[in-house]
PDB file of N, CA, C and O in Angstrom:
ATOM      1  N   UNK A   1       0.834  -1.170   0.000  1.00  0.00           N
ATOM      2  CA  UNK A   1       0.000   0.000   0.000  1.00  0.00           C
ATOM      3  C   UNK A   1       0.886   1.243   0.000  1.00  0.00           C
ATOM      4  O   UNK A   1       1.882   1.302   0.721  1.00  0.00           O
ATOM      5  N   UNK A   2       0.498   2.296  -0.859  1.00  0.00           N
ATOM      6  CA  UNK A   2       1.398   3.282  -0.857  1.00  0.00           C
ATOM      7  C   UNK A   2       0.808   4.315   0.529  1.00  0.00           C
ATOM      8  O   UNK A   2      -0.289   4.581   1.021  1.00  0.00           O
ATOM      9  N   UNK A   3       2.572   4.767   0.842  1.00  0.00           N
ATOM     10  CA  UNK A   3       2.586   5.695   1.944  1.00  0.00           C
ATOM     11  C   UNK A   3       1.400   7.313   1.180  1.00  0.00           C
ATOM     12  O   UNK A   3       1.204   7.632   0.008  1.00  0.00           O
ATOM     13  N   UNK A   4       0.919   7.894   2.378  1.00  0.00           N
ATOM     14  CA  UNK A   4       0.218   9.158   2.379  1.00  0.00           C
ATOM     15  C   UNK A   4       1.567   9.799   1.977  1.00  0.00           C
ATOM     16  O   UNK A   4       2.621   9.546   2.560  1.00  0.00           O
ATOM     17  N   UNK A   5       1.432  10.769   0.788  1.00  0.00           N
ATOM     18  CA  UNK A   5       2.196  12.221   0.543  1.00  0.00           C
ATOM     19  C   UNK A   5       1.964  13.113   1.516  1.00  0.00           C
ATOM     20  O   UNK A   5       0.881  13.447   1.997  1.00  0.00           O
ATOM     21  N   UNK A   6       3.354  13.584   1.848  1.00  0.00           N
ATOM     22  CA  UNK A   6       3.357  14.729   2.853  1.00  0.00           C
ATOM     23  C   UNK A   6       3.258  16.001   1.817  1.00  0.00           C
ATOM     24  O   UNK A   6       4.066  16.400   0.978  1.00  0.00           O
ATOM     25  N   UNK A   7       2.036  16.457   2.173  1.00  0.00           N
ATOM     26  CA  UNK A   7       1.804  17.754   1.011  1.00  0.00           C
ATOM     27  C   UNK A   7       2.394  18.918   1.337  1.00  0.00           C
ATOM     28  O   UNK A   7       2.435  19.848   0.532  1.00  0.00           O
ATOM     29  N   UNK A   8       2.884  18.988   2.483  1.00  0.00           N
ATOM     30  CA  UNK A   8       4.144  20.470   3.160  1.00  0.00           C
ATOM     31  C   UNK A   8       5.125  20.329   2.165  1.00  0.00           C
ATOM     32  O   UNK A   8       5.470  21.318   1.520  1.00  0.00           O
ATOM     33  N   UNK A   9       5.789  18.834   1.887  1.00  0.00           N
ATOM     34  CA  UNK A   9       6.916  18.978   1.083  1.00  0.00           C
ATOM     35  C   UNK A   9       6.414  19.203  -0.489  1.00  0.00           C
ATOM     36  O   UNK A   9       7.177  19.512  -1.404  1.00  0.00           O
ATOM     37  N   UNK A  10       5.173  19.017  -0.604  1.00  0.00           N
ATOM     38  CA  UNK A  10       4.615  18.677  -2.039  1.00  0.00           C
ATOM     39  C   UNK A  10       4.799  20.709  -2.572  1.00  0.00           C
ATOM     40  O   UNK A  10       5.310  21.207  -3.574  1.00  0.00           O
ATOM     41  N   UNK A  11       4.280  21.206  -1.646  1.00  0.00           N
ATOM     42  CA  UNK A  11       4.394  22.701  -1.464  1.00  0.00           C
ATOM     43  C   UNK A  11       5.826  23.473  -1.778  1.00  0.00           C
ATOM     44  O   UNK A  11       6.273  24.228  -2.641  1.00  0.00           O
ATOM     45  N   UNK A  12       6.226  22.907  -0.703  1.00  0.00           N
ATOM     46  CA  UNK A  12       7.982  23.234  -0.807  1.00  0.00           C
ATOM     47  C   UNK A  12       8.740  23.507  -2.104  1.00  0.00           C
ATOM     48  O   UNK A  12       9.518  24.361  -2.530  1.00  0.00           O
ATOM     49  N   UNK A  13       8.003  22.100  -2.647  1.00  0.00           N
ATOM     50  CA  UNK A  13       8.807  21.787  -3.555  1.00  0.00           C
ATOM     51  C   UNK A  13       8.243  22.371  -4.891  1.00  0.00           C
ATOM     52  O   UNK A  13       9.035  22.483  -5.826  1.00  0.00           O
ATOM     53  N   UNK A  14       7.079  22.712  -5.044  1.00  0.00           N
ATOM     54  CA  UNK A  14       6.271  23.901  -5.867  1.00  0.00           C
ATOM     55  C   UNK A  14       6.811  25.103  -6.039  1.00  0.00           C
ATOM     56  O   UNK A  14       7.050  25.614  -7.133  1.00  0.00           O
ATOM     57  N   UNK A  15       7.027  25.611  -4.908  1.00  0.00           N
ATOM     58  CA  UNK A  15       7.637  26.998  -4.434  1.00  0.00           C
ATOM     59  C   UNK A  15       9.226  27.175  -5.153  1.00  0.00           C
ATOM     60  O   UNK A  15       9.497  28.171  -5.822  1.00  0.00           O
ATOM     61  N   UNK A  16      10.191  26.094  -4.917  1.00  0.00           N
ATOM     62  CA  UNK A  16      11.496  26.122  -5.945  1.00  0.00           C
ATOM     63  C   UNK A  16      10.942  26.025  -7.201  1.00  0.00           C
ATOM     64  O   UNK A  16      11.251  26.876  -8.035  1.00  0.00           O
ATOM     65  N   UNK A  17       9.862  24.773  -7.601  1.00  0.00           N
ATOM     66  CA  UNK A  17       9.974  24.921  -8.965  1.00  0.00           C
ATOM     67  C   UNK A  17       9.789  26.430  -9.880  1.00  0.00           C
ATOM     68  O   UNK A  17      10.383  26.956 -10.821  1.00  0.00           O
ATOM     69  N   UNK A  18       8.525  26.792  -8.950  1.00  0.00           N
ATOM     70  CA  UNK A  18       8.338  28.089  -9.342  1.00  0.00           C
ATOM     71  C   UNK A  18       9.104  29.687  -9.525  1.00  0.00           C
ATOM     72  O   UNK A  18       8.719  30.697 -10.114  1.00  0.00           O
ATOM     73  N   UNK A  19      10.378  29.382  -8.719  1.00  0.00           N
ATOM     74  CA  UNK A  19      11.020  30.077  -8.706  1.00  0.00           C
ATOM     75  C   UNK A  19      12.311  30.030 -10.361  1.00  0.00           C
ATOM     76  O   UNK A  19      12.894  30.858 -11.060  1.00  0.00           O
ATOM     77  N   UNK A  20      12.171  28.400 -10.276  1.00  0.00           N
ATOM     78  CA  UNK A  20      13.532  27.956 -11.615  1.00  0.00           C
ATOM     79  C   UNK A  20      12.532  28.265 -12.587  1.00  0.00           C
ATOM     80  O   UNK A  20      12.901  28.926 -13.558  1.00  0.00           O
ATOM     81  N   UNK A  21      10.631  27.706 -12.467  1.00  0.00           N
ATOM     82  CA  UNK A  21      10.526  27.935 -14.033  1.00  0.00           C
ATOM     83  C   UNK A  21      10.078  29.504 -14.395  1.00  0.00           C
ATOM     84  O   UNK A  21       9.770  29.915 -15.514  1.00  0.00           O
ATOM     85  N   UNK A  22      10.109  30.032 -13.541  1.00  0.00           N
ATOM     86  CA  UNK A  22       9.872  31.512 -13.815  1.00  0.00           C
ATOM     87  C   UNK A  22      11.085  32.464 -14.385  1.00  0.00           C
ATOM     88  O   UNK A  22      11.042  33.691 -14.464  1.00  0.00           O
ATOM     89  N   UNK A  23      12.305  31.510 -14.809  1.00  0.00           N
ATOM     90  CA  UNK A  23      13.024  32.072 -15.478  1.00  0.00           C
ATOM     91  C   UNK A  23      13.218  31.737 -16.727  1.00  0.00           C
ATOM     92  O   UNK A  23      13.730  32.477 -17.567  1.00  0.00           O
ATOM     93  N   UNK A  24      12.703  30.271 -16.974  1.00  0.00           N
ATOM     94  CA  UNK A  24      12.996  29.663 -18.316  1.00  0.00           C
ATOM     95  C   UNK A  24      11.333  29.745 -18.930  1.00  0.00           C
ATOM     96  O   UNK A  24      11.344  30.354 -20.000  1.00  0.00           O
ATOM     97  N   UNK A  25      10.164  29.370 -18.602  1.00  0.00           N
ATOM     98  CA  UNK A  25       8.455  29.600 -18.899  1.00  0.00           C
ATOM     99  C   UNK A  25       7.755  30.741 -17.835  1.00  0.00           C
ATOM    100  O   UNK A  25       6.953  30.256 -17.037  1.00  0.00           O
ATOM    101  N   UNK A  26       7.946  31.948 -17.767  1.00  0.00           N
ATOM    102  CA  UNK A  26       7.356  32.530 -17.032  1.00  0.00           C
ATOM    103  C   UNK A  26       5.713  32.422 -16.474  1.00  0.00           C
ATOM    104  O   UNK A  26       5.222  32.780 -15.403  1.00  0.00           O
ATOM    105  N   UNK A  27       5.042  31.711 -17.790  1.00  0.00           N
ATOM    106  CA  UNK A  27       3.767  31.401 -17.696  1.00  0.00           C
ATOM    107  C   UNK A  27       3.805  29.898 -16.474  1.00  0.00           C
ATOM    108  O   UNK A  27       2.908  29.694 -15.655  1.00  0.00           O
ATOM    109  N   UNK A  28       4.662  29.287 -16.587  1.00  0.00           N
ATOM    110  CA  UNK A  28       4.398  27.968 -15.940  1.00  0.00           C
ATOM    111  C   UNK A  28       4.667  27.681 -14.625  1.00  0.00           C
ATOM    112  O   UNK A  28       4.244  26.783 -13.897  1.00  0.00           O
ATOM    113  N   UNK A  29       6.078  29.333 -14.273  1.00  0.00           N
ATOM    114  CA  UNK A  29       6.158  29.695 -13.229  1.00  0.00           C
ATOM    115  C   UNK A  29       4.896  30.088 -12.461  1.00  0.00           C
ATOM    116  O   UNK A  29       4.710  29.690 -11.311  1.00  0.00           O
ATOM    117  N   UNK A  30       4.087  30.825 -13.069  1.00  0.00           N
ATOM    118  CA  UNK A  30       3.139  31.507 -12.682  1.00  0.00           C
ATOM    119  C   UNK A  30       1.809  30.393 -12.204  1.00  0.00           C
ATOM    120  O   UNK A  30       1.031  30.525 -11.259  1.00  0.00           O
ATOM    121  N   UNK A  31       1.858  29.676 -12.866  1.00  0.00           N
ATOM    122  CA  UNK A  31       0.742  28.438 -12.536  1.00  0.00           C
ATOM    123  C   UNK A  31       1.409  27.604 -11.548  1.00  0.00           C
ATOM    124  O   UNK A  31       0.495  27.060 -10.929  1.00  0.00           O
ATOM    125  N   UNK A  32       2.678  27.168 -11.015  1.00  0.00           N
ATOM    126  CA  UNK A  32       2.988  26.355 -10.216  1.00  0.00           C
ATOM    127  C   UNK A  32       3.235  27.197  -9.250  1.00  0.00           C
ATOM    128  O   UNK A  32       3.642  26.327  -8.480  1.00  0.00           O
ATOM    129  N   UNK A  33       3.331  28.143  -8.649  1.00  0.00           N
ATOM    130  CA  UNK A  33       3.380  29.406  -7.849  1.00  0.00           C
ATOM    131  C   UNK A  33       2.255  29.681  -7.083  1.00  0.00           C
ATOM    132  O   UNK A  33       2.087  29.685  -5.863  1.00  0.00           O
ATOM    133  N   UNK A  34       1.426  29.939  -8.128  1.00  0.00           N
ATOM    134  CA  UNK A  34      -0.258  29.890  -7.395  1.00  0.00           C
ATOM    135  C   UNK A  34      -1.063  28.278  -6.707  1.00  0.00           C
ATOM    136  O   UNK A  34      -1.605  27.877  -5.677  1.00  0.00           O
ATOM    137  N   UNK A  35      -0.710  27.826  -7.967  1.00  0.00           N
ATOM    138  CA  UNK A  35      -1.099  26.082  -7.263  1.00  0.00           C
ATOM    139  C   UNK A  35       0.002  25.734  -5.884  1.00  0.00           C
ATOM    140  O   UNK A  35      -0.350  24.904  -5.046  1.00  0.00           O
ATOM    141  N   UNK A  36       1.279  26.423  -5.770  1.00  0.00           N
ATOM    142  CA  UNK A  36       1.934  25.830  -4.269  1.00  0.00           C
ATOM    143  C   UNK A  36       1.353  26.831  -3.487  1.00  0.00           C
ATOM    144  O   UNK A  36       1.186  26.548  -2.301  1.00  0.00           O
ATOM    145  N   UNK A  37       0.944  28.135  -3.944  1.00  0.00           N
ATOM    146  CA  UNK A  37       0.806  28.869  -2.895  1.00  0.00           C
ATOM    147  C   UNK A  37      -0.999  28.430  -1.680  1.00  0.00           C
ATOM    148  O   UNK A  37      -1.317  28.189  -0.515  1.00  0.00           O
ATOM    149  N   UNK A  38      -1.609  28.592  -3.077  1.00  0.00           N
ATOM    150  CA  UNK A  38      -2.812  27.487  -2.171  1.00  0.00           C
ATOM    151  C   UNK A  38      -2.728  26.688  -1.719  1.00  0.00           C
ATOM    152  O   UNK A  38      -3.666  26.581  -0.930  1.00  0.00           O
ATOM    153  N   UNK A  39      -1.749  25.450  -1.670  1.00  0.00           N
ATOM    154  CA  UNK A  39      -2.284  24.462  -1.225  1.00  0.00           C
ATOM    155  C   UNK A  39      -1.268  24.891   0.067  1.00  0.00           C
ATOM    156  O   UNK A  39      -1.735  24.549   1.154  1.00  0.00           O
ATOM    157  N   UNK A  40      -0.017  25.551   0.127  1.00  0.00           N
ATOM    158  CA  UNK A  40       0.869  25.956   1.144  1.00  0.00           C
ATOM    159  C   UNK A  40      -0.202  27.076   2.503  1.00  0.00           C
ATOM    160  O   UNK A  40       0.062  27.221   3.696  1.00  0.00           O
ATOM    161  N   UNK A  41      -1.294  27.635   1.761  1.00  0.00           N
ATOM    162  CA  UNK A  41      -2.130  28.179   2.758  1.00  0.00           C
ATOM    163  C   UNK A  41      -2.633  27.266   3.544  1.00  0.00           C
ATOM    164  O   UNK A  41      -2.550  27.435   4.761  1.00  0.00           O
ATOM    165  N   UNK A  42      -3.428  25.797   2.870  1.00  0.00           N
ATOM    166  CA  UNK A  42      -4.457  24.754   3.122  1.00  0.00           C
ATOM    167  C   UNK A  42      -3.482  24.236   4.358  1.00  0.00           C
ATOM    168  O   UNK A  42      -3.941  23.992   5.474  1.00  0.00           O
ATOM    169  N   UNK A  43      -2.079  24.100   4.021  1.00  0.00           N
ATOM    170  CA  UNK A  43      -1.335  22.808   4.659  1.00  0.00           C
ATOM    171  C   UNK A  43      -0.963  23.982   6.435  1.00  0.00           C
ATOM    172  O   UNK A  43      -0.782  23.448   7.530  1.00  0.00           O
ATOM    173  N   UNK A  44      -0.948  25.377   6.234  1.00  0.00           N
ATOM    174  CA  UNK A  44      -0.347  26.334   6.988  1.00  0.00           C
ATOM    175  C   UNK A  44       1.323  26.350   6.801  1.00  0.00           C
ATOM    176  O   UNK A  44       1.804  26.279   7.932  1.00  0.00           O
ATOM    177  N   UNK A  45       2.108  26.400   6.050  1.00  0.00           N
ATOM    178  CA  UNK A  45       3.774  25.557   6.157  1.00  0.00           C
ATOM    179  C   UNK A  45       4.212  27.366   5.529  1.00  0.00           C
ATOM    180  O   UNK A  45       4.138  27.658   4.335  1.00  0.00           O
ATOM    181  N   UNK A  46       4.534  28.111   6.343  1.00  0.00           N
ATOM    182  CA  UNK A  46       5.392  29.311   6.435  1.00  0.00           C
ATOM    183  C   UNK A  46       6.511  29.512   5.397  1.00  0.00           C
ATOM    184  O   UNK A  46       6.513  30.577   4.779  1.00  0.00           O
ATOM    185  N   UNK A  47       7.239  28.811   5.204  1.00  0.00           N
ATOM    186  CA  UNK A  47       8.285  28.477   4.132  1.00  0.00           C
ATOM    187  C   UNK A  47       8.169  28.322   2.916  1.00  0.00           C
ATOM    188  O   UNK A  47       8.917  28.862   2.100  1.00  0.00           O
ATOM    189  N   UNK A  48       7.194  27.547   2.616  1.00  0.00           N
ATOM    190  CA  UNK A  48       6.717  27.562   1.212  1.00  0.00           C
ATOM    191  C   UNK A  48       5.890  28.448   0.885  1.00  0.00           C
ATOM    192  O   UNK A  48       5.937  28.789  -0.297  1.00  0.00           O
ATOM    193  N   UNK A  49       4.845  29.136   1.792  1.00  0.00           N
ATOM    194  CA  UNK A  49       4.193  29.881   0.820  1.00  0.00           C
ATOM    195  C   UNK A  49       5.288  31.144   1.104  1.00  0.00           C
ATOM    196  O   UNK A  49       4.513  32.014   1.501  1.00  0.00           O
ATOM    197  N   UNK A  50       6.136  31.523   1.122  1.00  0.00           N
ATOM    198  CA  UNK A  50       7.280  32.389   1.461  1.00  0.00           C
ATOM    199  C   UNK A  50       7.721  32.081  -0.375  1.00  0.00           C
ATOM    200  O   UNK A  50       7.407  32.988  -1.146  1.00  0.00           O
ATOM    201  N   UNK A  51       8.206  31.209  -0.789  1.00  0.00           N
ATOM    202  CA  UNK A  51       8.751  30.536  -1.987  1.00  0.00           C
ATOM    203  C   UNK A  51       8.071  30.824  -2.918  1.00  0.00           C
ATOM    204  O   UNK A  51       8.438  31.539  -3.850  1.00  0.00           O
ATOM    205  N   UNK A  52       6.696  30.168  -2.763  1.00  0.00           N
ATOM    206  CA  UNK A  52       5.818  30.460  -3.909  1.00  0.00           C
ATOM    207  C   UNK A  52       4.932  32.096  -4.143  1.00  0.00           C
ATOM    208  O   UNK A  52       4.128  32.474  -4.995  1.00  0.00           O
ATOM    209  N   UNK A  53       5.560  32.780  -2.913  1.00  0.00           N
ATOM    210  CA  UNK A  53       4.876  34.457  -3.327  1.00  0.00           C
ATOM    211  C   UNK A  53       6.367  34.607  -3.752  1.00  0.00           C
ATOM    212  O   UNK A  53       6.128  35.529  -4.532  1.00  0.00           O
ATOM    213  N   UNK A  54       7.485  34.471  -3.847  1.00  0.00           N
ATOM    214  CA  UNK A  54       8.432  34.762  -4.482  1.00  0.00           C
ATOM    215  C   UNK A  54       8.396  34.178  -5.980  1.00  0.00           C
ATOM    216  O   UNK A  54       8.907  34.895  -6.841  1.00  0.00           O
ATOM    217  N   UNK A  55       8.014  33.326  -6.256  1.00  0.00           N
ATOM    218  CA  UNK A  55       8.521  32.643  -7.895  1.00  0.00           C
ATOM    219  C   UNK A  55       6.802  33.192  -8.364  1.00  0.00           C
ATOM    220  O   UNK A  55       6.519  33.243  -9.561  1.00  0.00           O
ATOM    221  N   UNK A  56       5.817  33.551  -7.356  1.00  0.00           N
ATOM    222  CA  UNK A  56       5.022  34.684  -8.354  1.00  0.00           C
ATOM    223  C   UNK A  56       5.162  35.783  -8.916  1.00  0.00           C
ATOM    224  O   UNK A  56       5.009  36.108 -10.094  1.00  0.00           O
ATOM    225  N   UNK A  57       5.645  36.699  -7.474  1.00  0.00           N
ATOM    226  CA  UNK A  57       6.413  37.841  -7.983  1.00  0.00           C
ATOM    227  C   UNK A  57       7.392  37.981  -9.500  1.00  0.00           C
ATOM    228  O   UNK A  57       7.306  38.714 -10.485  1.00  0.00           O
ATOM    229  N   UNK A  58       8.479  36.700  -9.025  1.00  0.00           N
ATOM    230  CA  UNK A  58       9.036  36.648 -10.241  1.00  0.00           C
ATOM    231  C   UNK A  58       8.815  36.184 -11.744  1.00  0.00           C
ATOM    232  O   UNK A  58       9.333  36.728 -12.719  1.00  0.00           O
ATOM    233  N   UNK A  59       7.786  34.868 -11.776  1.00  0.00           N
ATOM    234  CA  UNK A  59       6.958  35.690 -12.616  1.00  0.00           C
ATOM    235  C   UNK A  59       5.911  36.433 -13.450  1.00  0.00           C
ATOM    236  O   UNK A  59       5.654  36.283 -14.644  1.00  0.00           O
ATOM    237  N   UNK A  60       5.246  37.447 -12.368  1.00  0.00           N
ATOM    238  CA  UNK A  60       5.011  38.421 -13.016  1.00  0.00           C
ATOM    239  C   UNK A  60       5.958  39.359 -13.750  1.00  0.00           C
ATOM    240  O   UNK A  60       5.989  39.512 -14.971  1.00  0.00           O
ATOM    241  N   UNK A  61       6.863  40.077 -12.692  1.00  0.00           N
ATOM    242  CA  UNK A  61       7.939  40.821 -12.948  1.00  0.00           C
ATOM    243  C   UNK A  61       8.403  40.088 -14.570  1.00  0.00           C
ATOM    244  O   UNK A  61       8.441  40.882 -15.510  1.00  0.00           O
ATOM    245  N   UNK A  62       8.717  38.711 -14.838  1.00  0.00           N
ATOM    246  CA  UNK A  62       9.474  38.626 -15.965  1.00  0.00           C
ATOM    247  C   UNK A  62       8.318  38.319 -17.404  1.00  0.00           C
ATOM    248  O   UNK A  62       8.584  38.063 -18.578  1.00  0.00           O
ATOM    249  N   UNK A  63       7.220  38.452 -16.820  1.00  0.00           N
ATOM    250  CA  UNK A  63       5.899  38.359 -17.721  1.00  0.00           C
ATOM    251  C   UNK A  63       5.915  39.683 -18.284  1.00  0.00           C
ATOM    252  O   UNK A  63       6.095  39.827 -19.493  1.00  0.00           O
ATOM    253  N   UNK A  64       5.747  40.633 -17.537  1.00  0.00           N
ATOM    254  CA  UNK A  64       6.131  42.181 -17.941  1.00  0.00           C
ATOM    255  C   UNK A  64       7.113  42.702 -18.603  1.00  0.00           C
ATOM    256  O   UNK A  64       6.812  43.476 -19.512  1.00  0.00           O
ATOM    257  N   UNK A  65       8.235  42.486 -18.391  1.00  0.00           N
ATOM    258  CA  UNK A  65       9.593  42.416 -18.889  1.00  0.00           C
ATOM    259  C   UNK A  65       9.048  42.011 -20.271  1.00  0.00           C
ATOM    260  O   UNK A  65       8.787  43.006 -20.948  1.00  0.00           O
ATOM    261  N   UNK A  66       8.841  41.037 -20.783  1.00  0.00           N
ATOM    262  CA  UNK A  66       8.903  40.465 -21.768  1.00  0.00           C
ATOM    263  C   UNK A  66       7.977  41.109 -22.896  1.00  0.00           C
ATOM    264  O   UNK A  66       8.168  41.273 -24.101  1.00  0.00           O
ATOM    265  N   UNK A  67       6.818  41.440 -21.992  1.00  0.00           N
ATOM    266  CA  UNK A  67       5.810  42.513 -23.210  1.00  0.00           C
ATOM    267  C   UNK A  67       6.288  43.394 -23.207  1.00  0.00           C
ATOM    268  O   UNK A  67       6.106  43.863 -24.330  1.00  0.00           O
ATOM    269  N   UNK A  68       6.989  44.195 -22.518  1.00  0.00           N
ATOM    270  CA  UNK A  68       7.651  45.013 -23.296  1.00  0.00           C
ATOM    271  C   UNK A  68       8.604  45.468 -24.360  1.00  0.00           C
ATOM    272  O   UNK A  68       8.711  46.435 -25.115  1.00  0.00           O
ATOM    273  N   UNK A  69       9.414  44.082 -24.032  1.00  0.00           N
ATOM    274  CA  UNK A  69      10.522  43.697 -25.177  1.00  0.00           C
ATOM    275  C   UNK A  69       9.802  43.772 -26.204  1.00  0.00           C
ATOM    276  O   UNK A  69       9.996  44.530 -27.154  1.00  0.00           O
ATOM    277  N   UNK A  70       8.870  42.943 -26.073  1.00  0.00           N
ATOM    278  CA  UNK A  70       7.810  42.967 -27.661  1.00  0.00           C
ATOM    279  C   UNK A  70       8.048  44.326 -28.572  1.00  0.00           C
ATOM    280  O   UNK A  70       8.614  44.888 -29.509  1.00  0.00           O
ATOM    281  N   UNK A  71       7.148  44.358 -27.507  1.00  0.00           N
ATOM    282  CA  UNK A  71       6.505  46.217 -28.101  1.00  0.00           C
ATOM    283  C   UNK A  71       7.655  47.171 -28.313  1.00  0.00           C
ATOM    284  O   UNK A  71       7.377  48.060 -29.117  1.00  0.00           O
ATOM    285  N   UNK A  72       8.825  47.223 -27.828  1.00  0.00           N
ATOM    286  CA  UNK A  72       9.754  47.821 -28.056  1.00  0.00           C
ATOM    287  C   UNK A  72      10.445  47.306 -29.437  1.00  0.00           C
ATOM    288  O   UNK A  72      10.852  48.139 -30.247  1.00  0.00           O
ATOM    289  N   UNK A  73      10.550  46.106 -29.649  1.00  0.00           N
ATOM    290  CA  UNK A  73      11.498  45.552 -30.265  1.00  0.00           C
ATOM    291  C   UNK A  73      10.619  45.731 -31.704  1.00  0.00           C
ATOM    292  O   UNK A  73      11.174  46.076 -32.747  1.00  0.00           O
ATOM    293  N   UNK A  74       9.252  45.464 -31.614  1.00  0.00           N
ATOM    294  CA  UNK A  74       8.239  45.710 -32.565  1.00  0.00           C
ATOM    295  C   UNK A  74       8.233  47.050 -33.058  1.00  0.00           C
ATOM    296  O   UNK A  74       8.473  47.212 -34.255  1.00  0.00           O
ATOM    297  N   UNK A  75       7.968  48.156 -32.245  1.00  0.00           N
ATOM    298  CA  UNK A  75       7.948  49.468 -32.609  1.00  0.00           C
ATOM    299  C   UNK A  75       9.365  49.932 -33.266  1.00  0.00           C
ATOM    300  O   UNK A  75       9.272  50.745 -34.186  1.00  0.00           O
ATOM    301  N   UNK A  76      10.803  49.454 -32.849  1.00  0.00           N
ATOM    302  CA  UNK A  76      11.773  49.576 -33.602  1.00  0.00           C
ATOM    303  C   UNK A  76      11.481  49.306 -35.206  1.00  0.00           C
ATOM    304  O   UNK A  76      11.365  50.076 -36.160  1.00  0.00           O
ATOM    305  N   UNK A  77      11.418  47.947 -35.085  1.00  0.00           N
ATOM    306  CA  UNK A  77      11.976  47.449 -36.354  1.00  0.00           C
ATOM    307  C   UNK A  77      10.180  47.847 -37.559  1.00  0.00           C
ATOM    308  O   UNK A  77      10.245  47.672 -38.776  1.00  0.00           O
ATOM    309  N   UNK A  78       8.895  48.324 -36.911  1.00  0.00           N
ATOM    310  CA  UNK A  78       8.285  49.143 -37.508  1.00  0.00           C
ATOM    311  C   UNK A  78       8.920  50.486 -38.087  1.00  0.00           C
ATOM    312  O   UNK A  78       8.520  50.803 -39.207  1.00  0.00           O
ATOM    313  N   UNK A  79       9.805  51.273 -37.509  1.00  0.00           N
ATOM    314  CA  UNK A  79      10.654  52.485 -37.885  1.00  0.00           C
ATOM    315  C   UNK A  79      11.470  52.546 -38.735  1.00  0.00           C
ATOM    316  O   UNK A  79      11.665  53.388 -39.612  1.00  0.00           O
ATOM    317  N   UNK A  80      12.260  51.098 -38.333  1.00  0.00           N
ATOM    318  CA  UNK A  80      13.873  50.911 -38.934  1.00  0.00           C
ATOM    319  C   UNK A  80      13.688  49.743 -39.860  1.00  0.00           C
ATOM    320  O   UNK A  80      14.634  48.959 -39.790  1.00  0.00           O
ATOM    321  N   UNK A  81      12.485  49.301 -40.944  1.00  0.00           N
ATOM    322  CA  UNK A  81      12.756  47.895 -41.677  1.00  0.00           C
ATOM    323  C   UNK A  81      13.481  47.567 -42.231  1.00  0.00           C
ATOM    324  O   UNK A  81      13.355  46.427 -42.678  1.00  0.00           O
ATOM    325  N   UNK A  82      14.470  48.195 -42.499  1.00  0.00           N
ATOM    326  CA  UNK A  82      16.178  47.929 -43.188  1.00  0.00           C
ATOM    327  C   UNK A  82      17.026  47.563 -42.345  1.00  0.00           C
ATOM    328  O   UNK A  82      18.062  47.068 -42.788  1.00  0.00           O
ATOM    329  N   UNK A  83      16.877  47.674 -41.077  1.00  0.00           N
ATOM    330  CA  UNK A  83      17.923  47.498 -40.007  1.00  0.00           C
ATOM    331  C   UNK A  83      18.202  45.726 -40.085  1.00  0.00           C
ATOM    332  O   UNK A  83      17.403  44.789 -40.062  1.00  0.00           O
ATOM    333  N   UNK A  84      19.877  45.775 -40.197  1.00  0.00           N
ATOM    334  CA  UNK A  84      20.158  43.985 -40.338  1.00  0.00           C
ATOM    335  C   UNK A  84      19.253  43.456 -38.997  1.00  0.00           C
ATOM    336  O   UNK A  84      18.812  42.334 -39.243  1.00  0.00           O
ATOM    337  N   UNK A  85      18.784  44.016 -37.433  1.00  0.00           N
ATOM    338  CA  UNK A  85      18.858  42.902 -36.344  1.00  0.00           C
ATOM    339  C   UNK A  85      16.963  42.832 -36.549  1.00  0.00           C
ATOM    340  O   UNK A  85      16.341  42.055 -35.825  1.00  0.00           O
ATOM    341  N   UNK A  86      16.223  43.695 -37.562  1.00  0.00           N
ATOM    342  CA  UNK A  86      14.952  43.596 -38.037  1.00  0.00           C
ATOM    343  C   UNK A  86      14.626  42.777 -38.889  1.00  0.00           C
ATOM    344  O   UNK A  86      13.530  42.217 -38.854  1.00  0.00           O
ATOM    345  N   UNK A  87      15.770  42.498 -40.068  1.00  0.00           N
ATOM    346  CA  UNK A  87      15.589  41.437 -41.202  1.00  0.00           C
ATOM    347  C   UNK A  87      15.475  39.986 -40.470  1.00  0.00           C
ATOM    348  O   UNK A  87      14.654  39.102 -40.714  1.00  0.00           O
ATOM    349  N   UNK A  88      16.601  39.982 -39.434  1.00  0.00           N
ATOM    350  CA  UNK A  88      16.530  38.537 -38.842  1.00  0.00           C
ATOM    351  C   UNK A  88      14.845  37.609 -38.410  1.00  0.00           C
ATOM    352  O   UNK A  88      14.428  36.451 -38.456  1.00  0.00           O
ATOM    353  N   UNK A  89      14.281  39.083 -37.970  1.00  0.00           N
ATOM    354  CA  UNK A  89      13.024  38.858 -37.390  1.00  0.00           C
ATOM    355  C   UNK A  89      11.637  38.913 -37.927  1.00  0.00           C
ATOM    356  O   UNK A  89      10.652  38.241 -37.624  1.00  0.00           O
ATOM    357  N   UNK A  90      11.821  40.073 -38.977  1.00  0.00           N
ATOM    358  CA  UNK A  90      10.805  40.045 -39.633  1.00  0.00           C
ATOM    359  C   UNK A  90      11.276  39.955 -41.179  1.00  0.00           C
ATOM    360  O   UNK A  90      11.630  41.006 -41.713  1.00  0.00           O
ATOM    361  N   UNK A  91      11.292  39.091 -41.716  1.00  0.00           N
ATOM    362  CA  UNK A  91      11.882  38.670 -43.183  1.00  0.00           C
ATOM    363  C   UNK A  91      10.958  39.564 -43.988  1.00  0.00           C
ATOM    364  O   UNK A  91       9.746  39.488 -43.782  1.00  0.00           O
ATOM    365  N   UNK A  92      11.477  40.468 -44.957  1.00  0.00           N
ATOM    366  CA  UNK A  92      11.226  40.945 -46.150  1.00  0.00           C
ATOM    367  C   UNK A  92      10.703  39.659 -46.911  1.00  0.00           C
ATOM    368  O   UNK A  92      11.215  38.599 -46.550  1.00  0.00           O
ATOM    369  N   UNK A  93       9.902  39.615 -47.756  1.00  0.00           N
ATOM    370  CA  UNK A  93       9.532  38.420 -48.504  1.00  0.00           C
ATOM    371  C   UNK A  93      10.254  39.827 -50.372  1.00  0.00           C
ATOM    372  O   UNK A  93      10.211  39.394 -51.524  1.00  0.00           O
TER     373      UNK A  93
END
């Protein structure tokens, strides 16, 4: 018969992920962040939901970051369509 999961560590361990994938999928950070942070309320475990309001924070913060790059990088190469680092991105046909 399998042992009961200790869901404090199940939390814990949400809270790092959320912190690593909020640098490489900011979106996935953001979903494993919120899912440790609830269930880290349910369980009461201080530490993790400590973790997982951090790898939310982070990412939001890098969710933002990133639309802006957009829009910046977009509004450039709208200005500059000759520019070589615009061709890379938006190919002239």
């Amino acid at each position: 018969m399998a042992d009961k999961i200790d869901l404090a560590s199940v939390t814990y361990v949400l809270g790092i992920l959320s912190i690593v994938f909020a640098f490489f999928s900011s979106w996935a950070g953001l979903v494993l962040g919120i899912i440790g942070f609830v269930q880290s309320k349910k369980q009461n475990v201080q530490k993790a939901k400590r973790l997982n309001i951090i790898g939310i924070i982070l990412s939001i913060i890098l969710i933002i970051f990133q639309f802006i790059l957009v829009y910046v990088l977009t509004a450039y190469c709208a200005n500059n369509p000759g520019a070589v680092f615009c061709q890379g991105l938006f190919p002239i046909a």
